[in-house]
C-alpha atoms as a printed R data frame, in Angstrom:
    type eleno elety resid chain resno        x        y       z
1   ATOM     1    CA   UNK     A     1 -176.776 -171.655 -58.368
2   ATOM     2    CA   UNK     A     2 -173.081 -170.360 -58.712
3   ATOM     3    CA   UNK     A     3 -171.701 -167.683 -57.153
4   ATOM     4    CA   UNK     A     4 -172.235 -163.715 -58.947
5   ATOM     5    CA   UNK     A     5 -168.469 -163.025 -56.918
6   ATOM     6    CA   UNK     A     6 -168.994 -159.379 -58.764
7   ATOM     7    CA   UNK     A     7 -172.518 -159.163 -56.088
8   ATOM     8    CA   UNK     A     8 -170.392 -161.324 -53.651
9   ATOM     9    CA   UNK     A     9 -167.686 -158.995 -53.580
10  ATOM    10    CA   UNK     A    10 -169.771 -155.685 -53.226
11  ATOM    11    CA   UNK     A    11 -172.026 -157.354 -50.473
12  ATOM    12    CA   UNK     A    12 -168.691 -158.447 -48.630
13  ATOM    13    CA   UNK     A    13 -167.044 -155.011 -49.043
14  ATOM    14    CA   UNK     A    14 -170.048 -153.266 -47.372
15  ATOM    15    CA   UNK     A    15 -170.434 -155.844 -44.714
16  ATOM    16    CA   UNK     A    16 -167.090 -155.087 -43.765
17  ATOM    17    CA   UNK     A    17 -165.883 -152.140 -43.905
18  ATOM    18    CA   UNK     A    18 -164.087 -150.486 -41.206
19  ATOM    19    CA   UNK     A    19 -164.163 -154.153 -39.414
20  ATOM    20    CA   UNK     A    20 -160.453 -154.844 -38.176
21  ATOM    21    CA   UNK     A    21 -161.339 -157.611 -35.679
22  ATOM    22    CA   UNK     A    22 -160.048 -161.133 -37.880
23  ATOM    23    CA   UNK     A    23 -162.532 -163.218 -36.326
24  ATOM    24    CA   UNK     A    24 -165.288 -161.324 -37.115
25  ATOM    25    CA   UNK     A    25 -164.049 -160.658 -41.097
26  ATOM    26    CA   UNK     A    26 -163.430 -164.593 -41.147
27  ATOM    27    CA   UNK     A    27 -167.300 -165.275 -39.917
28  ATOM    28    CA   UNK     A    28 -168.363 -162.320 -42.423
29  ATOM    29    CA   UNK     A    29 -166.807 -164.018 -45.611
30  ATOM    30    CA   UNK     A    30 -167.337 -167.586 -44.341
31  ATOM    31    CA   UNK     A    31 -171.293 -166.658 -43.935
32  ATOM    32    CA   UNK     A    32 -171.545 -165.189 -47.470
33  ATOM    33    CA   UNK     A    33 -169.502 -167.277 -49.754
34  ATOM    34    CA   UNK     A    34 -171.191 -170.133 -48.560
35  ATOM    35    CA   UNK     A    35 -174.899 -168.981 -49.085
36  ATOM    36    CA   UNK     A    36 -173.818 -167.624 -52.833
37  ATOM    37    CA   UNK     A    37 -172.745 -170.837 -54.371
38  ATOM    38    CA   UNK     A    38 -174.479 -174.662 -54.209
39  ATOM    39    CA   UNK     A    39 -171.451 -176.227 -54.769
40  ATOM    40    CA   UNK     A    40 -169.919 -175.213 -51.255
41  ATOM    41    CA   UNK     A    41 -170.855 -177.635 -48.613
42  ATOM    42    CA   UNK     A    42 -169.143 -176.760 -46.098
43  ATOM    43    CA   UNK     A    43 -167.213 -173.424 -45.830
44  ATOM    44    CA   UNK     A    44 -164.606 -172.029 -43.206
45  ATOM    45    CA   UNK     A    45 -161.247 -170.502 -41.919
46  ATOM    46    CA   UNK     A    46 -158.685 -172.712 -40.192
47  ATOM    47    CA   UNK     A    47 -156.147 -170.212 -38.082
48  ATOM    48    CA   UNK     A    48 -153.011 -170.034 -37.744
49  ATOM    49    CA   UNK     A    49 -152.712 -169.907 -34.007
50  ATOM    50    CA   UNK     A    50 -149.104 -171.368 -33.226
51  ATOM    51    CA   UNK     A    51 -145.771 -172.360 -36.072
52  ATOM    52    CA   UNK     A    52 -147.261 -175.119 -38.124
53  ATOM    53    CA   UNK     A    53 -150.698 -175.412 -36.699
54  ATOM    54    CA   UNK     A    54 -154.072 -174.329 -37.677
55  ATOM    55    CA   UNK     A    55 -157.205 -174.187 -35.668
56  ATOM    56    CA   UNK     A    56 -160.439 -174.596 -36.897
57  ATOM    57    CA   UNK     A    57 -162.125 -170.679 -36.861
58  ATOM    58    CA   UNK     A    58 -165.325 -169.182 -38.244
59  ATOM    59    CA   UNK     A    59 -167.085 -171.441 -40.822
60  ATOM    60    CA   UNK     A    60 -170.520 -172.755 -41.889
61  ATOM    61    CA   UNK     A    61 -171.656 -176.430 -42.643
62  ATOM    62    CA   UNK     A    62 -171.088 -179.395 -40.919
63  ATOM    63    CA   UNK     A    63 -168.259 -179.665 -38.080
64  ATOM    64    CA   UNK     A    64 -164.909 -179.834 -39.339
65  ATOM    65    CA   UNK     A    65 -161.377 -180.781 -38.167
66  ATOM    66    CA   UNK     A    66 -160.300 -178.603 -34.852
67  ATOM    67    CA   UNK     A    67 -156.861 -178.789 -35.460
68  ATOM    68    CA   UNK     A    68 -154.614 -179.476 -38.349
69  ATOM    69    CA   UNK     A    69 -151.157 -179.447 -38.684
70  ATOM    70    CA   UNK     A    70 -149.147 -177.304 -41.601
71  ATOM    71    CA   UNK     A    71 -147.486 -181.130 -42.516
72  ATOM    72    CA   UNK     A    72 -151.194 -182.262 -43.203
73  ATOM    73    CA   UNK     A    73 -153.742 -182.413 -45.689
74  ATOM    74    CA   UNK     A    74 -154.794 -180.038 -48.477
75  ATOM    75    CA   UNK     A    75 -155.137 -177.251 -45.318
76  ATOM    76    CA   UNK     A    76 -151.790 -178.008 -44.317
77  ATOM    77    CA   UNK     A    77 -150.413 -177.660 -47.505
78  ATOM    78    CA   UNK     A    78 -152.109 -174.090 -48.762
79  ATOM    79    CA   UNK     A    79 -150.644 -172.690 -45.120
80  ATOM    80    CA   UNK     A    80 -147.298 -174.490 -45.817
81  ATOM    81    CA   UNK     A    81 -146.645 -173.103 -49.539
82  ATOM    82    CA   UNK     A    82 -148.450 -170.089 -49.466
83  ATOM    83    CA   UNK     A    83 -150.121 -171.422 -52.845
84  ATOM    84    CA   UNK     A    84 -153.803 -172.514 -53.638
85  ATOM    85    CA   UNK     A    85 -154.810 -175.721 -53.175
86  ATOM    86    CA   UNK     A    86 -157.111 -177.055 -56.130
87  ATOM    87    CA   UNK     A    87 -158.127 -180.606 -55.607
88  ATOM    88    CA   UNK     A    88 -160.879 -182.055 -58.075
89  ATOM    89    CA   UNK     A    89 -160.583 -185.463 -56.256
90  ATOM    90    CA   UNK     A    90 -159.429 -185.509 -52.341
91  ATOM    91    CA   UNK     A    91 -159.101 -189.402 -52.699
92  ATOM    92    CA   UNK     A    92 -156.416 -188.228 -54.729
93  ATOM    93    CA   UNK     A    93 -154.380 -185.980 -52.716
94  ATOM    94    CA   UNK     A    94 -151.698 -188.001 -50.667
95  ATOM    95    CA   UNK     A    95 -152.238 -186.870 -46.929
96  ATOM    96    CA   UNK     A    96 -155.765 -185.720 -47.276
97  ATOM    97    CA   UNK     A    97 -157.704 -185.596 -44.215
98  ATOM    98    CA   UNK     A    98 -161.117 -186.969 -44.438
99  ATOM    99    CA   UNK     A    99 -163.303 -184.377 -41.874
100 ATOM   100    CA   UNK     A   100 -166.609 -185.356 -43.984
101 ATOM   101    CA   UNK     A   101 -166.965 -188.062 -45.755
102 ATOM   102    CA   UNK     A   102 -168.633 -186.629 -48.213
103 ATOM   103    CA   UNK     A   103 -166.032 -184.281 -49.610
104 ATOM   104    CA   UNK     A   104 -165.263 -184.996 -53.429
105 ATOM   105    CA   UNK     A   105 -163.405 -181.629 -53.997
106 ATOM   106    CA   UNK     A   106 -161.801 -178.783 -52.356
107 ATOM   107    CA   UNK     A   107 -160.637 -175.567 -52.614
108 ATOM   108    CA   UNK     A   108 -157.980 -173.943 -50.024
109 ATOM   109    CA   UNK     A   109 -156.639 -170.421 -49.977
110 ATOM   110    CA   UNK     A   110 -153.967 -168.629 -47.861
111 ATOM   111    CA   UNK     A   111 -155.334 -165.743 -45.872
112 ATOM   112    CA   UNK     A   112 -152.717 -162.632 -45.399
113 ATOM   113    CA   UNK     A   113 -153.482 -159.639 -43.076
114 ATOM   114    CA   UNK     A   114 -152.114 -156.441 -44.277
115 ATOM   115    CA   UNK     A   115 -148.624 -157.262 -42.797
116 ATOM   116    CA   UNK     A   116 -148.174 -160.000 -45.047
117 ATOM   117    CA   UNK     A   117 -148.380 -162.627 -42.801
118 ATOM   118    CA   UNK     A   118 -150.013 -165.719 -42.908
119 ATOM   119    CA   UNK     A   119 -153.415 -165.976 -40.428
120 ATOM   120    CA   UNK     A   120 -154.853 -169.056 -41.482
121 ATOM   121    CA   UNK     A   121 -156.780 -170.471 -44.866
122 ATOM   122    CA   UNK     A   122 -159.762 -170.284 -46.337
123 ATOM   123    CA   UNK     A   123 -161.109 -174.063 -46.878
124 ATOM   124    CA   UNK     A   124 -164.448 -174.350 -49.492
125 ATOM   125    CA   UNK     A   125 -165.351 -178.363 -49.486
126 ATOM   126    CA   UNK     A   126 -167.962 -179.652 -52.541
127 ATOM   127    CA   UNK     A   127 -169.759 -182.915 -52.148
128 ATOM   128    CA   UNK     A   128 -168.987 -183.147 -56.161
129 ATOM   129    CA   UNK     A   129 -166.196 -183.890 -57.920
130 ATOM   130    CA   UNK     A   130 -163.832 -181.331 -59.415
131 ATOM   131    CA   UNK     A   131 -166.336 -178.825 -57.994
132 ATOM   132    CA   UNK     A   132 -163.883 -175.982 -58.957
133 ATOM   133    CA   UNK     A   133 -162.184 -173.575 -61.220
134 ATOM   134    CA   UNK     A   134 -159.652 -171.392 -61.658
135 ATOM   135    CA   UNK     A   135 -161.828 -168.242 -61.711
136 ATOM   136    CA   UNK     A   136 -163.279 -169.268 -58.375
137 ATOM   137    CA   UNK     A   137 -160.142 -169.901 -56.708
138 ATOM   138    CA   UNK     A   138 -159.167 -165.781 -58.542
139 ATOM   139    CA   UNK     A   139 -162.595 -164.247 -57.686
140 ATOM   140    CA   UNK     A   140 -161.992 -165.221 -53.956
141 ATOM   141    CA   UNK     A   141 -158.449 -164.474 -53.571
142 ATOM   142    CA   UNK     A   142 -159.459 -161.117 -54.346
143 ATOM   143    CA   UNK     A   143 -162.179 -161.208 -51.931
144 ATOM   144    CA   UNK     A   144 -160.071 -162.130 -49.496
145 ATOM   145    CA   UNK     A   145 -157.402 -160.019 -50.302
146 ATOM   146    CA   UNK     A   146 -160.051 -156.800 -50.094
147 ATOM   147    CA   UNK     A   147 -161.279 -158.183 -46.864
148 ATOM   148    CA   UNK     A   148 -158.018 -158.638 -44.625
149 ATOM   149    CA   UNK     A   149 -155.856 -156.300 -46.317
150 ATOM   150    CA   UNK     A   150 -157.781 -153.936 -43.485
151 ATOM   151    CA   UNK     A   151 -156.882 -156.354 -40.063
């Protein structure tokens, strides 16, 4: 099943609204998005808790990386650019770090509160290759922006 982000995005919205609290948005979207699609296999926010590091936050799926550093990794590199990360083969990313073996693709977003600053990315692992598209990586950046343009 892929994700319906038009049902995604309306069941987000109404799970949300009025929520300020970035935690509990992160564990909101992280929740959803990852039920809605069988390509995500593991789903999560890292957080941008000090300059250049992230901290692993909300997320669902196997355990991931506590800490990652904005120098590192496809995580790294989304908080360091400000840009989406799409990798269709991690083994082919220079840096990336291996938190499950069984990532084949991945797709990062940067996360901005209403401010405009950065609070951390949004990390979507697939156990298949080239697991994603460019709509996908669109359809959630709106999501997200809807969600934490509130916090």
């Amino acid at each position: 099943m892929q994700a319906d982000y038009i049902s995604l995005a309306r069941t987000i919205a109404s799970l949300t609204e009025g929520e300020t609290d970035e935690v509990a948005l992160m564990a909101t979207v992280a929740c959803e998005v990852h039920h809605a699609d069988d390509r995500f296999d593991w789903t999560g926010f890292y957080r941008a808790v000090a300059p250049e590091l992230l901290k692993i936050g909300p997320y669902q799926g196997g355990h991931g990386c506590l800490q990652i550093p904005f120098s590192r990794g496809v995580c790294g590199a989304a908080a360091r650019t400000g840009e989406v990360q799409m990798v269709a083969d991690v083994d082919a990313f220079p840096g990336h770090i291996a938190c499950a073996s069984s990532t084949r693709s991945e797709l990062v977003l940067p996360v901005w509160n209403a401010a405009g600053a950065l609070i951390g990315v949004f990390d979507i692992d697939s156990n298949q290759p080239d697991a994603f598209a460019e709509e996908d990586a669109g359809q959630l950046a709106a999501i997200l922006g809807q969600v934490f343009s509130q916090s």
